[in-house]
C-alpha positions as CSV (number, residue, x, y, z in Angstrom):
1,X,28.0,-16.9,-60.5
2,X,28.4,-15.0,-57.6
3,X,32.0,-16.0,-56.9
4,X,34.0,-15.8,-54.1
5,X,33.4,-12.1,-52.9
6,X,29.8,-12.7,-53.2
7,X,29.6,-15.7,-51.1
8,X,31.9,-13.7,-48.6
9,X,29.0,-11.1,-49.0
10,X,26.5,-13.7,-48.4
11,X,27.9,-14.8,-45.2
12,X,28.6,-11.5,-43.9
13,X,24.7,-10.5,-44.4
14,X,23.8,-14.4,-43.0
15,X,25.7,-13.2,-39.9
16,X,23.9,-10.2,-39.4
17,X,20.7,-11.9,-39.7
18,X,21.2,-14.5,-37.4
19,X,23.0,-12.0,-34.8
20,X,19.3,-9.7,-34.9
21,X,17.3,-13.3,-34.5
22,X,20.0,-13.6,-31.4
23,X,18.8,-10.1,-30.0
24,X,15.6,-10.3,-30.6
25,X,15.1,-14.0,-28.5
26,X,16.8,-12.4,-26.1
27,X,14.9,-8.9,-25.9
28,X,12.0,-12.1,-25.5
29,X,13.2,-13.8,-22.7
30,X,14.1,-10.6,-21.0
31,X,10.5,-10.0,-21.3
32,X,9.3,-13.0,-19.8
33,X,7.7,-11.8,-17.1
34,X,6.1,-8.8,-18.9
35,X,2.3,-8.8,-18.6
36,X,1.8,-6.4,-20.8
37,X,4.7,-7.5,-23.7
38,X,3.6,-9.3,-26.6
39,X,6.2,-11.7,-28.2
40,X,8.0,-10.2,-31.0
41,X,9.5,-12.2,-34.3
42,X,11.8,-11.6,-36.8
43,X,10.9,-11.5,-39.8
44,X,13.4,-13.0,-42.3
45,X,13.2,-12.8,-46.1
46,X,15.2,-14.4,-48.9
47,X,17.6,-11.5,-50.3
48,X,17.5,-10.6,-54.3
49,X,18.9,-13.2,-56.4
50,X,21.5,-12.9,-59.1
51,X,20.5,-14.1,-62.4
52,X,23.3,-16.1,-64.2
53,X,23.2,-18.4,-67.2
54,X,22.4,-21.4,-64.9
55,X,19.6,-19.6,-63.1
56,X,18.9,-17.2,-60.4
57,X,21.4,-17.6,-57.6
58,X,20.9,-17.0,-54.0
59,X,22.7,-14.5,-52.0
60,X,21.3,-15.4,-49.0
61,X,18.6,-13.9,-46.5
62,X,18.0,-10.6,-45.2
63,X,16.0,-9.2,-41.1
64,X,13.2,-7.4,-42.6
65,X,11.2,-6.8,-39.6
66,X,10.2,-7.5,-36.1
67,X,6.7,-7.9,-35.7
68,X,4.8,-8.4,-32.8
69,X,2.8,-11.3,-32.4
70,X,-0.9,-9.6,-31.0
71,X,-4.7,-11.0,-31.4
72,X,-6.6,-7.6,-32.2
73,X,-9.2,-9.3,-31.2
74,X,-8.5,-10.7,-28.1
75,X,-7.1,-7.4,-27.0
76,X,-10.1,-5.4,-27.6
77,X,-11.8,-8.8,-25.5
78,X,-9.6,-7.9,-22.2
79,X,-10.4,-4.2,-22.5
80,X,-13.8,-4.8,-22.5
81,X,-13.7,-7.5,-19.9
82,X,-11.3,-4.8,-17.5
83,X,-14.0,-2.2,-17.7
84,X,-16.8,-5.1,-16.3
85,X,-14.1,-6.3,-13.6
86,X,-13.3,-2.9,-12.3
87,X,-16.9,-1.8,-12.2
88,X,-17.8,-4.7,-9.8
89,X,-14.9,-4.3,-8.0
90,X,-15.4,-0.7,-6.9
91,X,-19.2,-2.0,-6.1
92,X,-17.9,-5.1,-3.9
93,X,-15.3,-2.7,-1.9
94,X,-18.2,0.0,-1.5
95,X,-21.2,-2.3,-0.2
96,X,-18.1,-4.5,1.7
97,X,-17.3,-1.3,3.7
98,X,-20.8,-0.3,4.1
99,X,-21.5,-3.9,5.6
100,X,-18.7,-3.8,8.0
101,X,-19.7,-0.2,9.2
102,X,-23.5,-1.6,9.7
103,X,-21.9,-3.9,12.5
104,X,-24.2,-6.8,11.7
105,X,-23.0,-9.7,10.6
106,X,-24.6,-10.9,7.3
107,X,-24.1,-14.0,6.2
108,X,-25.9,-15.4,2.9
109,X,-27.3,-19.1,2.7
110,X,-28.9,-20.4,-0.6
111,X,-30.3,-23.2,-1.8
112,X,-32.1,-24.2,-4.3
113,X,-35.4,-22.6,-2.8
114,X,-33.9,-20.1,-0.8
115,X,-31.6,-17.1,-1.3
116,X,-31.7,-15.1,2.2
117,X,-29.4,-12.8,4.7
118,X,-29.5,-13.5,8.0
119,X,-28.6,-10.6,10.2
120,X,-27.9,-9.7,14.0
121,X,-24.6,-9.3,15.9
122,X,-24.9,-8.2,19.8
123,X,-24.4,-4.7,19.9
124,X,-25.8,-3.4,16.5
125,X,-29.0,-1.5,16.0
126,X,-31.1,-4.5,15.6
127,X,-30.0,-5.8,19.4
128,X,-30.1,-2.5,20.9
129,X,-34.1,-1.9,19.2
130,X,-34.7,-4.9,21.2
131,X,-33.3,-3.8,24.3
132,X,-35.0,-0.4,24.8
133,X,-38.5,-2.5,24.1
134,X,-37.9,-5.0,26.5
135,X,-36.7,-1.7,28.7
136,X,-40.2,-0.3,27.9
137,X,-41.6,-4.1,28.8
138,X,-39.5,-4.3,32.1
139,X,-41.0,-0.8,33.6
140,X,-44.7,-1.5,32.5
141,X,-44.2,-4.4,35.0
142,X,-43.1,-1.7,37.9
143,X,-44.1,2.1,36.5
144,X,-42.6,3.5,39.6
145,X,-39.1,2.0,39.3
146,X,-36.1,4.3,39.1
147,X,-33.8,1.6,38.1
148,X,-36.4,0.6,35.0
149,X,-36.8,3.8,34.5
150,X,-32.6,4.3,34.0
151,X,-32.4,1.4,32.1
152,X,-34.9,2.5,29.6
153,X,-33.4,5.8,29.2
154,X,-29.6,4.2,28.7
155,X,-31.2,2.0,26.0
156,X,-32.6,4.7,24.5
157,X,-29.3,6.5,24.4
158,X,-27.8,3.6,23.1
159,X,-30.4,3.6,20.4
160,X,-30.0,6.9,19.3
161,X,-26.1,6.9,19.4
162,X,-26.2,3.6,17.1
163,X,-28.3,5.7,14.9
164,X,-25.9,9.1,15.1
165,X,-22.6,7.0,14.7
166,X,-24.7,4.7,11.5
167,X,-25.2,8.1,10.0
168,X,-22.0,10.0,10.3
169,X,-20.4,6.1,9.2
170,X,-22.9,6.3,5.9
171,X,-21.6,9.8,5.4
172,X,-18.0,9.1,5.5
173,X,-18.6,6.3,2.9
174,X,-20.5,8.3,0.4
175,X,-17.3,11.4,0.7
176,X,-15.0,8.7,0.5
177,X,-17.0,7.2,-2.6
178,X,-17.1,10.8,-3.7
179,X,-13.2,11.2,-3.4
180,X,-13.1,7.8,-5.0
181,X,-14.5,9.0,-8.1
182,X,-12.2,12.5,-8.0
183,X,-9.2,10.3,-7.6
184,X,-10.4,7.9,-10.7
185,X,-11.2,10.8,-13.1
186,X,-7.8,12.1,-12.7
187,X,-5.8,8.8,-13.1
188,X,-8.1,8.8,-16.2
189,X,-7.1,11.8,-17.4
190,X,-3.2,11.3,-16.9
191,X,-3.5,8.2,-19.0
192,X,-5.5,10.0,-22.1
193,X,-2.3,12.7,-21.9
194,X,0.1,9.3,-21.7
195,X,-1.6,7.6,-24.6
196,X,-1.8,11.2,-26.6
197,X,2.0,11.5,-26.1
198,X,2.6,7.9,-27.1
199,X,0.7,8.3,-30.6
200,X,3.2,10.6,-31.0
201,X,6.2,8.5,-30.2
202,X,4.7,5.8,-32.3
203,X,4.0,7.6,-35.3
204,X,6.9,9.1,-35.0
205,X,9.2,6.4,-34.7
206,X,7.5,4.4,-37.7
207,X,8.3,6.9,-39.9
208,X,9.9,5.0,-43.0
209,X,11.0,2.3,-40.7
210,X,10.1,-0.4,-38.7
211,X,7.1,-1.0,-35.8
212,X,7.7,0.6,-32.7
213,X,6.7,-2.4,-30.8
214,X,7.4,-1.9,-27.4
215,X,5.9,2.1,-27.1
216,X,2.8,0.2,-28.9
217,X,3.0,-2.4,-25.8
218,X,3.2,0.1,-23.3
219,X,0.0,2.5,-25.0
220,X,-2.2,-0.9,-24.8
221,X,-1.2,-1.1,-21.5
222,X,-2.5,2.1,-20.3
223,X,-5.4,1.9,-22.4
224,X,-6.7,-1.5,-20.7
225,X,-5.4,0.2,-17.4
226,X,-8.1,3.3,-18.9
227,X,-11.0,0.9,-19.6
228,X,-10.5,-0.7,-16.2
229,X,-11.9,3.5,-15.1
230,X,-14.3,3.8,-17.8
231,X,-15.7,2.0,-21.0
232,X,-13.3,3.9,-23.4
233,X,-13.8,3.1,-27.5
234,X,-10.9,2.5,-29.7
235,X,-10.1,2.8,-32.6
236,X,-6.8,2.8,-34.9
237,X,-5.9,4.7,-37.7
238,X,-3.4,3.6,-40.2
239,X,-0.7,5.4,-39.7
240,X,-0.4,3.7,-36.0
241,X,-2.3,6.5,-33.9
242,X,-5.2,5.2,-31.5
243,X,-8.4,7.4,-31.0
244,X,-10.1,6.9,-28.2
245,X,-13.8,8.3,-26.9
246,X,-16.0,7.8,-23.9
247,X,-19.7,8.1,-24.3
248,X,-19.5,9.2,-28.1
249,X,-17.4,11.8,-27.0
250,X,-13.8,11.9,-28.4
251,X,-10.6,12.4,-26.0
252,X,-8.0,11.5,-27.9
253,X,-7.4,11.7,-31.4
254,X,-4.2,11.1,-32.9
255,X,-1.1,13.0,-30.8
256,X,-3.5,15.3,-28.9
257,X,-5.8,15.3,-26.1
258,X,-9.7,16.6,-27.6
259,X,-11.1,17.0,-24.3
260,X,-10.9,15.4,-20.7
261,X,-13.3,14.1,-17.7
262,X,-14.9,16.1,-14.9
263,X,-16.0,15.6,-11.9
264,X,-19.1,18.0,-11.1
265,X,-21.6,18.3,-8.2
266,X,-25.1,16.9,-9.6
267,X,-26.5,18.2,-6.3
268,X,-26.7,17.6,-2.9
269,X,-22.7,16.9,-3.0
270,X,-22.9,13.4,-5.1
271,X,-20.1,13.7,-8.2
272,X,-21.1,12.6,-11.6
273,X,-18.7,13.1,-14.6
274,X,-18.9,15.1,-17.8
275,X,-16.5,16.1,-20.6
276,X,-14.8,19.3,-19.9
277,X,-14.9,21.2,-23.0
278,X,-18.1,20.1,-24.2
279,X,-19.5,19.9,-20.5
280,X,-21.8,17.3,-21.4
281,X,-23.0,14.3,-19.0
282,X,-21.8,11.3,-19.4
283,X,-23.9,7.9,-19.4
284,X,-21.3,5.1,-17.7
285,X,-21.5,1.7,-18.4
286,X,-18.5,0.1,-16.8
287,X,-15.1,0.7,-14.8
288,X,-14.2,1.4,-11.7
289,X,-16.1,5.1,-11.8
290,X,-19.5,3.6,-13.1
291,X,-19.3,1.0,-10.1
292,X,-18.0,3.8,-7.9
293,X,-21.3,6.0,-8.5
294,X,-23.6,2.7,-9.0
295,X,-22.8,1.9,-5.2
296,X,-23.1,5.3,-4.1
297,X,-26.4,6.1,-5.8
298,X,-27.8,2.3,-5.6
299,X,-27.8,0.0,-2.6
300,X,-26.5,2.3,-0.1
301,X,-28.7,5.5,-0.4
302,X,-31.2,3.0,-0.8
303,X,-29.6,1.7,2.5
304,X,-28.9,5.4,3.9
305,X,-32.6,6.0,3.1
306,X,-34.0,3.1,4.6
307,X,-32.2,4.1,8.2
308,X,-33.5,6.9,7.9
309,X,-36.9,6.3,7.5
310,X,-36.7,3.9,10.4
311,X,-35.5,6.4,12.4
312,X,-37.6,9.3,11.7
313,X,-41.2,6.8,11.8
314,X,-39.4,5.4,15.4
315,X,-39.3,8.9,16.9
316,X,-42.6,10.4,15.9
317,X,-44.4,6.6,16.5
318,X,-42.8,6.7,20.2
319,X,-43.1,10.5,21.0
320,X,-47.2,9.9,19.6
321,X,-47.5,7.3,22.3
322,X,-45.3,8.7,25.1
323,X,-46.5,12.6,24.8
324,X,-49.5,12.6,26.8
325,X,-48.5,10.5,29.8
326,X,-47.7,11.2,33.1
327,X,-44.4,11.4,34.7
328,X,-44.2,10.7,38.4
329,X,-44.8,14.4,39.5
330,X,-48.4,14.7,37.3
331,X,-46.4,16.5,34.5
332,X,-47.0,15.7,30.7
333,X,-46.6,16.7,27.4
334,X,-43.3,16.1,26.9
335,X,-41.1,14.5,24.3
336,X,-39.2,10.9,24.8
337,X,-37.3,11.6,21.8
338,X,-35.8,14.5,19.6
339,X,-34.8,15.3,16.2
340,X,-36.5,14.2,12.8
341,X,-33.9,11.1,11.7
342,X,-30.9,9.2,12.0
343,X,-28.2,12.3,11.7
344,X,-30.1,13.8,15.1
345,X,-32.0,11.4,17.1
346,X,-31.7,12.0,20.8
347,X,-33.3,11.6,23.9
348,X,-34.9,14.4,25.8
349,X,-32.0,15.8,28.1
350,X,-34.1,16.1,30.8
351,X,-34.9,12.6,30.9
352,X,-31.0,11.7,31.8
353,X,-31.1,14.1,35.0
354,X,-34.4,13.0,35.9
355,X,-35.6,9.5,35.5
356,X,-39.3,10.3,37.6
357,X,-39.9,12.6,34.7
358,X,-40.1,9.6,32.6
359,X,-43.8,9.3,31.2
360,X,-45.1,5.8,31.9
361,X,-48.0,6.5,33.2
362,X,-51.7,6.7,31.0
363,X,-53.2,9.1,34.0
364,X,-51.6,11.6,36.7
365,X,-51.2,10.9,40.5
366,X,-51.6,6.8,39.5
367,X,-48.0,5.4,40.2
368,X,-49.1,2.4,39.3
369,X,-50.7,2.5,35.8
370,X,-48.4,1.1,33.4
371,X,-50.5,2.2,30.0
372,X,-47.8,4.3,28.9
373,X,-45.1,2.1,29.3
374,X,-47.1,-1.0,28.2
375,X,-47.8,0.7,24.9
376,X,-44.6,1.6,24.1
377,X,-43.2,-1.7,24.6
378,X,-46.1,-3.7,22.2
379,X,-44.9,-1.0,19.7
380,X,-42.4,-4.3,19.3
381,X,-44.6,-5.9,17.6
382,X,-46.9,-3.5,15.6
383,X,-46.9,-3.4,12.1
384,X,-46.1,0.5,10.8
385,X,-47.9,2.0,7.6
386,X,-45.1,4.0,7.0
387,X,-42.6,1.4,6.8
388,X,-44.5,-0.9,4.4
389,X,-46.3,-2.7,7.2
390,X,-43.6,-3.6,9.2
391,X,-42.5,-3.8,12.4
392,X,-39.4,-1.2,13.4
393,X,-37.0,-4.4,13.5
394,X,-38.5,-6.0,10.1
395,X,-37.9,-3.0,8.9
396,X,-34.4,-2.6,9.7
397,X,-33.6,-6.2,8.8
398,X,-35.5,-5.8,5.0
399,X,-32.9,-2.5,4.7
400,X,-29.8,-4.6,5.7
401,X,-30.7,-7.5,4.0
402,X,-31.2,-5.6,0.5
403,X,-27.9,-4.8,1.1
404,X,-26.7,-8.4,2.1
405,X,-28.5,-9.2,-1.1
406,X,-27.1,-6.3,-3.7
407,X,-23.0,-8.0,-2.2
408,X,-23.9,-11.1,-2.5
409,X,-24.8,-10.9,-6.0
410,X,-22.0,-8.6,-6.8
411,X,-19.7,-10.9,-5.4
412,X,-21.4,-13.5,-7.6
413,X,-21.2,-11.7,-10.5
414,X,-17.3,-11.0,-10.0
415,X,-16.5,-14.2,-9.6
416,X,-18.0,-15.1,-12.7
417,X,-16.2,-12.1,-14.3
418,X,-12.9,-13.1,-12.9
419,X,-13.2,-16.9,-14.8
420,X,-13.9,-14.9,-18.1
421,X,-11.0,-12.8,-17.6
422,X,-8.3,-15.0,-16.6
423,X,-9.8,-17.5,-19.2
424,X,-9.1,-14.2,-21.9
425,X,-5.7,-13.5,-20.3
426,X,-4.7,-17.2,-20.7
427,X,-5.4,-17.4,-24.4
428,X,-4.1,-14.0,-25.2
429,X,-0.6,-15.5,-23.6
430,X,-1.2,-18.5,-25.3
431,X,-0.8,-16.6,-28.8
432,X,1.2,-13.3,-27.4
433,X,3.2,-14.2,-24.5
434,X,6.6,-15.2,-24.2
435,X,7.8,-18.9,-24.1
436,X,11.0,-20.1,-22.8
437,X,10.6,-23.1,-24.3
438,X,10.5,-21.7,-27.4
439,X,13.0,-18.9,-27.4
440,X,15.4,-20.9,-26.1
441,X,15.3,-23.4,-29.0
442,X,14.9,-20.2,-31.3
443,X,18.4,-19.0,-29.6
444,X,20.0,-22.4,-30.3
445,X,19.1,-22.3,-33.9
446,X,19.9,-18.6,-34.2
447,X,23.4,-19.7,-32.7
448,X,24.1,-22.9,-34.6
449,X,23.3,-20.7,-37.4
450,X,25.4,-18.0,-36.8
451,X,28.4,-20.7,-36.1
452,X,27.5,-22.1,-39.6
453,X,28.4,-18.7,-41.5
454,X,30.9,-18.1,-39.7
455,X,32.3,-21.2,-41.1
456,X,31.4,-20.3,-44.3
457,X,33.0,-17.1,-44.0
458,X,36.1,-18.7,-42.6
459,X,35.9,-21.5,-45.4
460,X,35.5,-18.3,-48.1
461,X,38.7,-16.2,-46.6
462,X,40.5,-19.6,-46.8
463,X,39.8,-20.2,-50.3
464,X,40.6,-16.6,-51.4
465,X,44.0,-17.1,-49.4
466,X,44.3,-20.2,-51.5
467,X,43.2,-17.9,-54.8
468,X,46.0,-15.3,-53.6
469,X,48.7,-17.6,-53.0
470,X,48.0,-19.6,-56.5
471,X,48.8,-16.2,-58.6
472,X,52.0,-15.2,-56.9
C-alpha cells in the first residue's frame, strides 16, 4: 500500500498535472485569434504503479507532453494552394493596371455562346483613330479648308500623344513589374534566412525534451508566406529540421542557408531569377514571382507588341498615301507623320505652323482635288496585310480585347482558387484551430480537477494530523 505519504504524493503530482492542463487551455484561448497557431494538448499518462500483495496500485497521472494538433497533410495542401493564389494574384493586379492605363473600358459579357470584350471609352486611342479619319473625311469634302485642315492636324496630335503617353504608361508597368519581382526575391530570401534560424531554434530546443510547438508554428508560417513567392519543396527530417528547395535546387537544409534567389537581366532589361551560388535558371510554376514574370512576358508584351505594330503599320500606311500629294503652294514629298512606333510617333512640325502645307491634294495647282485626303480617310476601312487583315481600329480592338480576355479568365480562375483555399483553410481549423467551446469546458474540468486534489490533499494532511495526534 502506498499509505498516507504516498497518497499525499499522489495528490501533489495530480495538482501539477491539472495546473499544466490549466496553462496550456489558457496558452489556447490566448491563441484564438492566431491564424497561424495550431491547438496544442496535453498529453497525460497514468504514472508507475506500485506493486503490493493486492495488486498494482495507482499513484496517479503524470503531463507528459504537449503536442500540437497539425494535419501534415493539409498543411502541405495550403502551401501548395498559396503558391497558385499568389501567382494569379500578381497576374490580376498586373493586367488590372495595364487595363486602367489603356483608358478603355472593357467590360466582359458571356453566355453560353459567347465570351467577348467590348471596348471604347471617349477619349482613348480607339475614339481618337476615329477622329483623325473622319478629320481626313471632313477636308476631302473642302481640300482648301484651313479650319479642316487644323482639325486634322490636332487629331493627329492627339493620335500620336495617346500613342506616346500608351507607351511610356506600358513602360512604367513592365519597371514596376520588374521592381515587383526585385522586391519578391528579397522577401524570399529573408524568409529562407528566418526559416534557417528557426531549424535551429527548433532543434535546439527539442533536445531531450519536449516539442517546441510554437517556433514550429511560426516556421510553417513563413514557409506558406514563402510558397505564396515561389513553389518551394519541403521536406522534414527527423530530428525537427525542414529542408526546403526551389526548382530541384536546395536553399535550405537543416540550420543553414545552401544558396539564395537572384534577380538577373535575361536581356533587354526583363528580370528572371536564378540561384545565386549555382547561378542556374530557374523554371517557376507558381507564386507571386511566376505570375509577376507571366504578366510581364505574356499578355502585356503581347499587348505592348500589338500597339506597337499598330502604330508603326499606321505611320508608314498613311505617310505611303500622303507622300506624294500636293500641299496648297504645289509642294510635295513630305511626311504626315514621323518616327517608326508607338515610343515616337509624331506629326511633322511643320504641319502645326502651317496648315496650307497639308497634302490633300492628288495633283499641284488643283485646290480642289480631294484624292489625297479622300484616300487617307477610306484608309478607315481598309483591311492591312500587316496587321492580319484588319483594319487599324480592328486591330487595336483584337489587342485590347486579348487582354480583356487574358483578366477575365484570371479573374475566373482566382475566384475558383480562392473557394479551394478557404474551403482548405476551413478544414485545417476544423482539426487545428482553437475552440472556445472546447477549451473552456477543458478549463472547467482542469479546475474541478484541480479543486478535487486539493481536497484530497487537504483530506490526506487531515488524516496524518489525526495519525500525529493518536501517538502522542
Amino acid at each position: 500500500m502506498p499509505g498516507l505519504l504516498g497518497t499525499l504524493n499522489l495528490g501533489a503530482r495530480s495538482l501539477q498535472t491539472q495546473q499544466q492542463g490549466v496553462a496550456v487551455a489558457g496558452h489556447n484561448l490566448a491563441n484564438a485569434n492566431n491564424p497561424a497557431y495550431a491547438r496544442q494538448v496535453l498529453e497525460i499518462q497514468t504514472s508507475t504503479p506500485l506493486p503490493t500483495s493486492i495488486g498494482s496500485v495507482g499513484t496517479g497521472a503524470d503531463a507528459v507532453a504537449i503536442t500540437q494538433v497539425r494535419d501534415t497533410l493539409l498543411d502541405q495542401q495550403v502551401q501548395v494552394e498559396a503558391s497558385i493564389t499568389g501567382s494569379l494574384q500578381s497576374q490580376q493586379t498586373a493586367l488590372q493596371t495595364a487595363q486602367d492605363n489603356l483608358g478603355e473600358q472593357l467590360q466582359s459579357t458571356s453566355s453560353s455562346s459567347d465570351n467577348t470584350t467590348n471596348v471604347g471609352s471617349p477619349g482613348a486611342l480607339d475614339s481618337d483613330l476615329t477622329s483623325l479619319f473622319n478629320a481626313f473625311q471632313d477636308l476631302s469634302t473642302d481640300p482648301s479648308s484651313i479650319t479642316s485642315r487644323q482639325e486634322v492636324i490636332a487629331s493627329a496630335q492627339q493620335l500620336t500623344s495617346q500613342f506616346n503617353q500608351l507607351d511610356q504608361r506600358l513602360t512604367s508597368i513592365n519597371d514596376q513589374l520588374n521592381q515587383s519581382v526585385q522586391t519578391d526575391v528579397t522577401s524570399a530570401n529573408q524568409l529562407l534566412s528566418d526559416i534557417a534560424s528557426l531549424n535551429q531554434q527548433i532543434v535546439g530546443a527539442e533536445a531531450g525534451t519536449g516539442a517546441a510547438n510554437d517556433l514550429r508554428d511560426l516556421r510553417q508560417q513563413k514557409v506558406e508566406a514563402l510558397s505564396q513567392l515561389i513553389t518551394v519543396q519541403s521536406s522534414n527530417d527527423s530530428n525537427g529540421d525542414v529542408n526546403l528547395s526551389v526548382g530541384g535546387q536546395l536553399l535550405v537544409a537543416a540550420g543553414s542557408v545552401q544558396d539564395t534567389l537572384q534577380a538577373y537581366d535575361s536581356g533587354g532589361g526583363q528580370l528572371l531569377v536564378r540561384t545565386t551560388t549555382a547561378g542556374a535558371p530557374l523554371t517557376l510554376t507558381g507564386g507571386s514571382i511566376a505570375g509577376t514574370i507571366d504578366a510581364r512576358d505574356g499578355a502585356l508584351n503581347s499587348l505592348q507588341d500589338g500597339i506597337n505594330s499598330l502604330a508603326t503599320q499606321l505611320i508608314s500606311q498613311v505617310n505611303t498615301v500622303y507622300n506624294p500629294g500636293y500641299d496648297l503652294n504645289g509642294n510635295t514629298g513630305a511626311n504626315f507623320l514621323t518616327g517608326t512606333n508607338a515610343t515616337n510617333i509624331g506629326v511633322n512640325t511643320t504641319l502645326a505652323n502651317d496648315p496650307s502645307s497639308l497634302q490633300a491634294s492628288g495633283s499641284a495647282g488643283a485646290a480642289g482635288d480631294n484624292q489625297v485626303a479622300l484616300a487617307l480617310a477610306q484608309m478607315a476601312d481598309t483591311s492591312q496585310a500587316d496587321l492580319g487583315n484588319q483594319t487599324f481600329s480592328e486591330s487595336y480592338n483584337s489587342t485590347i480585347t486579348a487582354l480583356g480576355s487574358s483578366l477575365n479568365t484570371v479573374n475566373t480562375q482566382l475566384t475558383d482558387q480562392q473557394s479551394v483555399q478557404t474551403m482548405l483553410q476551413n478544414e485545417r481549423s476544423s482539426v487545428s484551430g482553437v475552440s472556445i467551446d472546447e477549451e473552456m469546458t477543458n478549463l472547467i474540468t482542469y479546475q474541478r480537477a484541480y479543486q478535487a486534489s486539493a481536497e484530497l490533499v487537504t483530506t490526506v494532511n487531515q488524516m496524518l494530523s489525526s495519525l500525529v495526534t493518536l501517538g502522542q
